[in-house]
Wavefront OBJ file of the C-alpha trace (Angstrom):
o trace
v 75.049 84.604 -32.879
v 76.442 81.646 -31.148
v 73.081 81.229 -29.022
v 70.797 81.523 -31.852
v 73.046 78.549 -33.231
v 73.187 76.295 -30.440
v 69.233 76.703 -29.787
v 68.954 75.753 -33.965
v 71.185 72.726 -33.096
v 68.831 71.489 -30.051
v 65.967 71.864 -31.999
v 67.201 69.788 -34.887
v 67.810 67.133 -32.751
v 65.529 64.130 -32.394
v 63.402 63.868 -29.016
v 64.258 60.877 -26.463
v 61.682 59.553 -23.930
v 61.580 62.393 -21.494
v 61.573 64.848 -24.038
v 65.346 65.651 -24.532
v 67.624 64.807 -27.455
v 68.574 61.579 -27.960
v 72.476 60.951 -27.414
v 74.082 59.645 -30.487
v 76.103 56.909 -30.646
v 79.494 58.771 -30.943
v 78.534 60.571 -27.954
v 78.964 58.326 -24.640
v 75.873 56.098 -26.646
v 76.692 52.700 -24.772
v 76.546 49.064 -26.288
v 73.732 48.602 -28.901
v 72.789 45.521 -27.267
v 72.356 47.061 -24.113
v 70.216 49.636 -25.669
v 67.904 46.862 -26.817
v 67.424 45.484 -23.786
v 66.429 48.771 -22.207
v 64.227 49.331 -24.659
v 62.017 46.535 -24.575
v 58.593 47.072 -23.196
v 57.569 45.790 -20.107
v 54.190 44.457 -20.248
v 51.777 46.447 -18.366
v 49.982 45.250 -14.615
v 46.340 44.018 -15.641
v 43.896 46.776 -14.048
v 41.585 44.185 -12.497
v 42.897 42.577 -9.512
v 41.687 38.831 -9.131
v 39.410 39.079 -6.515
v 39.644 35.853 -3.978
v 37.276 33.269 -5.233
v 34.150 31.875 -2.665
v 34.070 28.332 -2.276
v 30.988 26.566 -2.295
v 29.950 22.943 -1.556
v 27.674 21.568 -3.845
v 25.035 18.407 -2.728
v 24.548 16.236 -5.193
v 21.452 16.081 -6.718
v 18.504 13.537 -5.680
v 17.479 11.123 -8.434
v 14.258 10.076 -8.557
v 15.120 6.600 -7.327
v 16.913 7.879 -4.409
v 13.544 10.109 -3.918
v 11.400 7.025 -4.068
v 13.333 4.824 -1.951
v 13.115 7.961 0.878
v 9.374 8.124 0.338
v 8.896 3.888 0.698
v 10.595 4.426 4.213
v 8.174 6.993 5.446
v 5.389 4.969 4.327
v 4.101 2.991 7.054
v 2.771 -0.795 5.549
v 0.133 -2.823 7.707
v 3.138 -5.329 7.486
v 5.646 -3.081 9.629
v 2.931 -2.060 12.051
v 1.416 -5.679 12.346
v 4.799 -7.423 12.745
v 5.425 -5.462 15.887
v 2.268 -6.047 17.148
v 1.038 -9.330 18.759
v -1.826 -11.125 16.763
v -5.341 -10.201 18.552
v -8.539 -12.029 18.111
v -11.202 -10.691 16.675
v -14.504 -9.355 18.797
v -17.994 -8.948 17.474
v -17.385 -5.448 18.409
v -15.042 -5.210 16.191
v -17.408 -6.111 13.459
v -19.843 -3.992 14.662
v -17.589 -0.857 14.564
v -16.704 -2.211 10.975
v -20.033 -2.287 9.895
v -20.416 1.557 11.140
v -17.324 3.370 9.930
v -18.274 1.666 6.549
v -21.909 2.733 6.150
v -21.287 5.596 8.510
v -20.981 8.335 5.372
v -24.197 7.080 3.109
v -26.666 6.093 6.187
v -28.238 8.420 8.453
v -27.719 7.970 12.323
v -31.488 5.935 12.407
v -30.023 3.492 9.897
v -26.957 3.363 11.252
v -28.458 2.765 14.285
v -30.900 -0.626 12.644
v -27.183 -2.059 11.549
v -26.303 -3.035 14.794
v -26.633 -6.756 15.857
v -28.358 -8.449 19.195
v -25.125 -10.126 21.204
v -27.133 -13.003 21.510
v -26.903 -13.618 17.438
v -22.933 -14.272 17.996
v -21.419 -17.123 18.814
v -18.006 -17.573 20.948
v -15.116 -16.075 19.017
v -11.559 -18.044 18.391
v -9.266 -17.507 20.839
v -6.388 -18.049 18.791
v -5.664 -21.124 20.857
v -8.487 -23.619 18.344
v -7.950 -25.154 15.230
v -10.931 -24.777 12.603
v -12.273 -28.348 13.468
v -12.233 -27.880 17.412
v -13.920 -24.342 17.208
v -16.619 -25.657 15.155
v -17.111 -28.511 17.500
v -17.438 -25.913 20.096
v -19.779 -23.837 18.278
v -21.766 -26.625 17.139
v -21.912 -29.468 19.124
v -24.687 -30.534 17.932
v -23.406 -31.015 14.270
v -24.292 -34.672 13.611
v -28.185 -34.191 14.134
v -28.512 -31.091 12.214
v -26.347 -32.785 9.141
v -29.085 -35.863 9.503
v -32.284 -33.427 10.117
v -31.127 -31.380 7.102
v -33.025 -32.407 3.644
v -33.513 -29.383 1.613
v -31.656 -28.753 -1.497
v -30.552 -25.404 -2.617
v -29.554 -24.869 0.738
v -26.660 -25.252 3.234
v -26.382 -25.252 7.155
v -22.983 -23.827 7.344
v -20.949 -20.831 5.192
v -17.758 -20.286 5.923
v -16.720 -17.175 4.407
v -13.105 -16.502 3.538
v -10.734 -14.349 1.419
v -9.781 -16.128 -2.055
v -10.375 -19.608 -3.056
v -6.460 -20.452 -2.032
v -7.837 -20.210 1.431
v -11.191 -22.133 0.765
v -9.377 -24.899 -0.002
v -7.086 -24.850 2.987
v -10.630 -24.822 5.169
v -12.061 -27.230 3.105
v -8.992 -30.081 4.016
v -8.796 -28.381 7.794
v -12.697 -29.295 8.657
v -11.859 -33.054 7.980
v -12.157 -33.970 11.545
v -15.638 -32.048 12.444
v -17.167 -32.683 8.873
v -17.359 -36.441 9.358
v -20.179 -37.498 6.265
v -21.524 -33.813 5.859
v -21.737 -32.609 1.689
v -19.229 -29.854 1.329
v -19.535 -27.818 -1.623
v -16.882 -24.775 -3.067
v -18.273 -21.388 -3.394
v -15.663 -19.149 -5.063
v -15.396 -18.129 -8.518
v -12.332 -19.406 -9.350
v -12.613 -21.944 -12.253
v -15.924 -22.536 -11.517
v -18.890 -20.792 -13.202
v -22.051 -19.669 -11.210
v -24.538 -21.961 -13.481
v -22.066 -25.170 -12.826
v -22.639 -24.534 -8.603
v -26.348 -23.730 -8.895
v -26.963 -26.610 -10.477
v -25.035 -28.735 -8.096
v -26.677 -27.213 -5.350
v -30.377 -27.954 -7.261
v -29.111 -31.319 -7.810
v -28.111 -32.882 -3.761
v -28.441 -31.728 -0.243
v -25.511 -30.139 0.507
v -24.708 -29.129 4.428
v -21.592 -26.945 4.576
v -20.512 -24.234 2.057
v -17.156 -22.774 1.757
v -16.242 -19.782 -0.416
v -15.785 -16.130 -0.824
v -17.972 -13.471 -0.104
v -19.071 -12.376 -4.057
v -19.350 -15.427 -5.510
v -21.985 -16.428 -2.290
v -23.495 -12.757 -2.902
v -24.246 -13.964 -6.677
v -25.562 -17.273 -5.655
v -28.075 -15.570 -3.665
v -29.131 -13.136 -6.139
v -29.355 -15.705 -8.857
v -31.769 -17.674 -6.243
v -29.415 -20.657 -6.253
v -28.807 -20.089 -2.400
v -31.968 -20.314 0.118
v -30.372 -18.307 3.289
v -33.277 -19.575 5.091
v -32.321 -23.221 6.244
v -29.004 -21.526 7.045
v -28.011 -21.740 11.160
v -24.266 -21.013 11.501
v -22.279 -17.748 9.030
v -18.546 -18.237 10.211
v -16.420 -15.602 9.263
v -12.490 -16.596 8.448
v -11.786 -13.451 10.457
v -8.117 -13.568 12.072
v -6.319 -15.405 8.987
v -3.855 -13.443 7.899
v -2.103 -13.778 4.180
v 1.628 -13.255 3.180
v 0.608 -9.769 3.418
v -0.517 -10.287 7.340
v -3.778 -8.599 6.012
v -6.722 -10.002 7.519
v -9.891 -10.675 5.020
v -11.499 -7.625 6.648
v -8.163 -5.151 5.729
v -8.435 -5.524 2.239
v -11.141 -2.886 0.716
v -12.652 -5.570 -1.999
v -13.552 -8.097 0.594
v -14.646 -6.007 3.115
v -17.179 -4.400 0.644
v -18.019 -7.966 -0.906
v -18.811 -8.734 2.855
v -21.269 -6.219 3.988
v -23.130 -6.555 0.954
v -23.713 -10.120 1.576
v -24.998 -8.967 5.215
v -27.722 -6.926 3.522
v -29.288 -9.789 1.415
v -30.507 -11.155 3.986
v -28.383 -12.090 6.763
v -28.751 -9.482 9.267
v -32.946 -9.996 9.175
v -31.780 -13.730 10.275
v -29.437 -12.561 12.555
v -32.277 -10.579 14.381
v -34.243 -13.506 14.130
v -32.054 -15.447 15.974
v -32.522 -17.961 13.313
v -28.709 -17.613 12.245
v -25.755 -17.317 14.430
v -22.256 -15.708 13.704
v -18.794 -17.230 14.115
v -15.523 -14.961 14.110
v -12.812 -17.907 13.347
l 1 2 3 4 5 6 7 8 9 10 11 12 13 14 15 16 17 18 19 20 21 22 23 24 25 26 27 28 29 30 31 32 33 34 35 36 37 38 39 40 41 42 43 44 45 46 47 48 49 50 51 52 53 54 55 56 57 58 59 60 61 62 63 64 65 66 67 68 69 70 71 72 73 74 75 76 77 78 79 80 81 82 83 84 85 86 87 88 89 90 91 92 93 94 95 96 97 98 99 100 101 102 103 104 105 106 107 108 109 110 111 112 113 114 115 116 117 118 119 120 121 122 123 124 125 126 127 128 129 130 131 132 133 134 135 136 137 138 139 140 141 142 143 144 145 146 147 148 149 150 151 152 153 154 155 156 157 158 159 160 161 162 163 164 165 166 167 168 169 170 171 172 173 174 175 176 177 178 179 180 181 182 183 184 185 186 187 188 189 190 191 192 193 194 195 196 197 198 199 200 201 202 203 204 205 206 207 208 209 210 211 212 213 214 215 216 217 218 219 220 221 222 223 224 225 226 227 228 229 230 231 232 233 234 235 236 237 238 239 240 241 242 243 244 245 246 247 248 249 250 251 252 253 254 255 256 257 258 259 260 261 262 263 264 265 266 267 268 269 270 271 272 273 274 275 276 277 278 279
């Protein structure tokens, strides 16, 4: 009876953590405050672990003007290559292989082949060592009996053939000392019109001519230029601008000049009728 009785009594009694009865207060319970504190729940260790973190270094990106200052130094300019070269005259060979690699993809190898030039039709080149004045004296020396002997209008003895009109003018003031009385007239287009120089060329006999390529080109075709009183074509060929580009390195000129070659000039040249000056 006093089993059945104490198992009643355990049952009644309410379950602690681990499942057995709780101990109340009376019996050995300890200080209420201190029951508190071991009741509060610890929080619980986070399952995931922090994994160590990689480090990686990241480049800053390339703007487009850092891009574009990277691609201007790869470039190579005729300036950086020319300024570490030393200046070399110019060769009639070198207009002849000019003349070539220009025609060379519209001619065949027979035409190609009709473009080249006698040696005889060229005259001595410039050294680099003679002003325009003393290389025309040397060229020409006898200037002063051609300038008297020449009477036809429409016509001139001498072109000169240069790169812009900046530069015709600079050859224009630089010929003072072989000129002496000769006529010298501007062929360029700048400020000038075509009808304005054919009729000054209609209107007086004129003995040296000056100018760029085109503008000569369209006197020609307009038939206010007879090539056939002309002796001396002297190319303005080792000039170089701010650029240090030579008249025959930029594309526009170089075009203008071998279609002036095929109006007439190279039928004169194998004539020996007309001779040709590299300056």
């Amino acid at each position: 009876m006093a089993d059945d009785l104490g198992d009643e009594w355990w049952e009644n009694q309410p379950a602690g953590a681990d499942g057995s009865p709780e101990a109340s207060d009376d019996e050995g319970g300890g200080d209420p405050e201190m029951m508190q504190q071991e009741t509060v729940p610890v929080p619980a260790l986070s399952k995931k672990t922090e994994q160590p973190k990689e480090c990686f270094l990241i480049q800053p990106k390339e703007t487009k003007e850092d891009s574009t200052k990277t691609r201007r130094r790869k470039k190579k300019k005729i300036t950086d290559v020319l300024a570490k070269s030393e200046p070399k005259p110019g060769t009639p060979e070198d207009l002849q292989k000019l003349m070539k690699d220009y025609y060379s993809g519209s001619r065949s190898v027979i035409e190609l082949e009709e473009l080249n030039l006698p040696d005889s039709c060229f005259l001595k080149a410039n050294d680099l060592t003679h002003s325009l004045s003393s290389y025309l004296k040397e060229i020409c020396p006898k200037w002063v009996k051609l300038r008297k002997n020449h009477n036809e209008k429409k016509s001139v003895l001498m072109l000169m053939i240069c790169s812009s009109a900046i530069r015709a003018l600079e050859l224009i003031r630089s010929v003072t000392a072989f000129r002496g009385d000769s006529k010298v007239i501007k062929l360029f287009a700048k400020h000038i019109k075509v009808q304005e120089q054919v009729k000054l060329l209609e209107k007086r006999v004129v003995h040296l001519g000056v100018g760029t390529p085109g503008r000569i080109k369209e006197l020609i075709k307009q038939g206010g230029l007879n090539l056939n009183p002309l002796k001396f074509l002297v190319f303005d060929w080792n000039w170089r601008d701010q650029k240090l580009r030579r008249m025959m390195d930029i594309p526009e000129i170089r075009k203008e000049v071998f279609e002036l070659l095929e109006t007439g000039v190279l039928s004169l040249c194998k004539s020996e009728s007309l001779k040709l000056g590299l300056f």
